[in-house]
C-alpha positions in Angstrom: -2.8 23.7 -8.4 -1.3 23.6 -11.7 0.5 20.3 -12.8 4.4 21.0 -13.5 6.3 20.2 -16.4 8.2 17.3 -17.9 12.3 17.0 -18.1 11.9 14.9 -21.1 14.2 13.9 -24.5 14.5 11.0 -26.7 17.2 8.7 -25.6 17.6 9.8 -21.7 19.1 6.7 -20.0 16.7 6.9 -17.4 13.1 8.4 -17.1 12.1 8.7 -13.5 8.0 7.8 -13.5 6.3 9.6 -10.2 2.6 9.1 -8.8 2.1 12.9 -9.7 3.5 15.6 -8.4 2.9 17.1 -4.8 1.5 20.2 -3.7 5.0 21.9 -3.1 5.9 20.7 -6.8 3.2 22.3 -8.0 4.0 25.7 -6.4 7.8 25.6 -7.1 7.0 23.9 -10.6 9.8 21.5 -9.6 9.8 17.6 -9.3 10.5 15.9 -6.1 10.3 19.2 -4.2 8.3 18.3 -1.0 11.2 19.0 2.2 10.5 15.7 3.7 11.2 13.9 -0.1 14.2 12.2 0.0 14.2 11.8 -3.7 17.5 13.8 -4.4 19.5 12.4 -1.4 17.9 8.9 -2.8 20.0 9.2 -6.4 23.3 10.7 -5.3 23.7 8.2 -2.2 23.2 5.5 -5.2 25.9 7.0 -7.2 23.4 7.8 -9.9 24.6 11.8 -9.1 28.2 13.0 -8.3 26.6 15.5 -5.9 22.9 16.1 -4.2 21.2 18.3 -6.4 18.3 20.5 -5.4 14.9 20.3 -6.8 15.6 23.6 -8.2 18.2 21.9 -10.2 15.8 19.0 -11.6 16.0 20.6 -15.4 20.0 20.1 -15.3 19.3 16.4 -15.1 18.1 16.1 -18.4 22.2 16.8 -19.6 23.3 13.9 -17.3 20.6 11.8 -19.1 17.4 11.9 -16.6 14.1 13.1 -16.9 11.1 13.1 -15.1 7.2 12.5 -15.7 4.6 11.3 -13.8 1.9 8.8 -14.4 -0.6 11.4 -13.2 -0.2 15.4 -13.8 -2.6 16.7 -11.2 -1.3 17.8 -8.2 -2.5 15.8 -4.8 -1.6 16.2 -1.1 -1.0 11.8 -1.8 -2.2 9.5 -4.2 -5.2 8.0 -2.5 -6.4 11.3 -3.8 -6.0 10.1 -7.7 -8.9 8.5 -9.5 -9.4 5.4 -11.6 -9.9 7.4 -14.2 -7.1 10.0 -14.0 -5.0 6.4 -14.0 -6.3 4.9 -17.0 -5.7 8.5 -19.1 -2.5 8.3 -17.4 -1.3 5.2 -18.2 -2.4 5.4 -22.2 -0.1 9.1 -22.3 2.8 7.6 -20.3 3.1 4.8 -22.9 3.1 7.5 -25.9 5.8 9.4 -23.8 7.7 6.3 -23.7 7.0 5.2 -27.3 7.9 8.8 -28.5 11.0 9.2 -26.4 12.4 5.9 -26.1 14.8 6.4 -22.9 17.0 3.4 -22.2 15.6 2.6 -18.8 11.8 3.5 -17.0 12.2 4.0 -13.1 8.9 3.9 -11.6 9.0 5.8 -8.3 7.3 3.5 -6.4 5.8 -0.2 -7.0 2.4 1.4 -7.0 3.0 3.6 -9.9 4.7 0.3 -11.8 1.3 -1.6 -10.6 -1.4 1.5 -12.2 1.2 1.4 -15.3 1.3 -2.0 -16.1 -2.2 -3.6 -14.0 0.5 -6.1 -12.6 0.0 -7.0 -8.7 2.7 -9.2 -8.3 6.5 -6.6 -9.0 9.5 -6.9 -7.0 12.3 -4.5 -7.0 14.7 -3.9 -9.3 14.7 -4.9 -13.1 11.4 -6.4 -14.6 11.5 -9.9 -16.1 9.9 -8.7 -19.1 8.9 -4.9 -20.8 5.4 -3.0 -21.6 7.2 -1.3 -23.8 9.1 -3.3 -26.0 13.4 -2.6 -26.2 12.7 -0.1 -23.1 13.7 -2.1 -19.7 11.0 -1.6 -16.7 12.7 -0.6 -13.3 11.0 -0.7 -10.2 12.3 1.2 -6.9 10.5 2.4 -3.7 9.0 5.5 -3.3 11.2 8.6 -2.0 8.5 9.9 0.3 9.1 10.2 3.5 6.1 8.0 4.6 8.2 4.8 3.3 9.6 3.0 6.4 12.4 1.5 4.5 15.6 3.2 5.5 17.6 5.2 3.1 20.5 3.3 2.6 18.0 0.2 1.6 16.5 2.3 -1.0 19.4 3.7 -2.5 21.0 0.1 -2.5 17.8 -1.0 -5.3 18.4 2.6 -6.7 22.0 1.3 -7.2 20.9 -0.8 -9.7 20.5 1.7 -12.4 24.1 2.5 -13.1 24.6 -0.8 -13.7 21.9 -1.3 -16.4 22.9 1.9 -17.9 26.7 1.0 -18.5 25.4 -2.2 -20.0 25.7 -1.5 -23.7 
């Protein structure tokens, strides 16, 4: 399995931080591209996208002002799979990425991925009370897979919150 690309720029107004990507990602080289994802319904529902865009479509983000990453590049059925030590590499290049490309806002995908970034236990949704890396705000939302038991409408509600930080000026 061969770990897929990043949709990266200097000043997105969001990057979107994954665990890594999944098998199906790896073989369609797209983010978020597992069926039972709900990633893409996930942003439009939140009014982050006019429309529900296909994984296919993840590189036309990058004009609206997204990009993606992932803390991890090698591909995993989950993340239990992911060692300590592909976490610590992980962590040290997805502060350069951020450093580098200074996007406005860092969604991680999931309070885990926020918890391996930053070796905090205690996160709650939403906005973080303070940044890793500095003048870049730390936003936490649940994971899009479809193991999470929170319905859809409750995720996209925390997911909501981005809009709002963006049009902040």
């Amino acid at each position: 399995m061969k770990p897929i690309p990043d949709h990266i720029k200097e000043n997105l107004d969001v990057l979107f931080v994954g665990f890594n990507p999944s098998i199906r990602s790896s073989e369609t080289g797209h983010h978020f591209a597992n069926p039972t994802n709900r990633f893409w319904t996930i942003l439009y529902k939140a009014g982050i996208t006019d429309r529900k865009y296909l994984p296919t479509e993840d590189d036309k983000l990058l004009d609206l002002g997204y990009g993606f990453t992932n803390i991890v590049a090698r591909p995993t059925k989950n993340a239990q799979e992911i060692s300590s030590d592909e976490y610590r590499l992980g962590r040290e290049q997805l502060k350069t990425k951020i450093s580098t490309y200074k996007p406005k806002i860092v969604c991680f995908v999931g309070k885990g991925v926020y918890q391996e970034y930053s070796s905090r236990r205690n996160v709650e949704w939403g906005r973080q009370a303070s940044s890793i890396i500095p003048g870049v705000i730390d936003f936490v939302a649940p994971s899009s897979s479809g193991l999470v038991r929170m319905s859809i409408d409750d995720i996209a509600d925390i997911y909501s919150g981005l809009p709002k930080l963006i049009a902040k000026p």
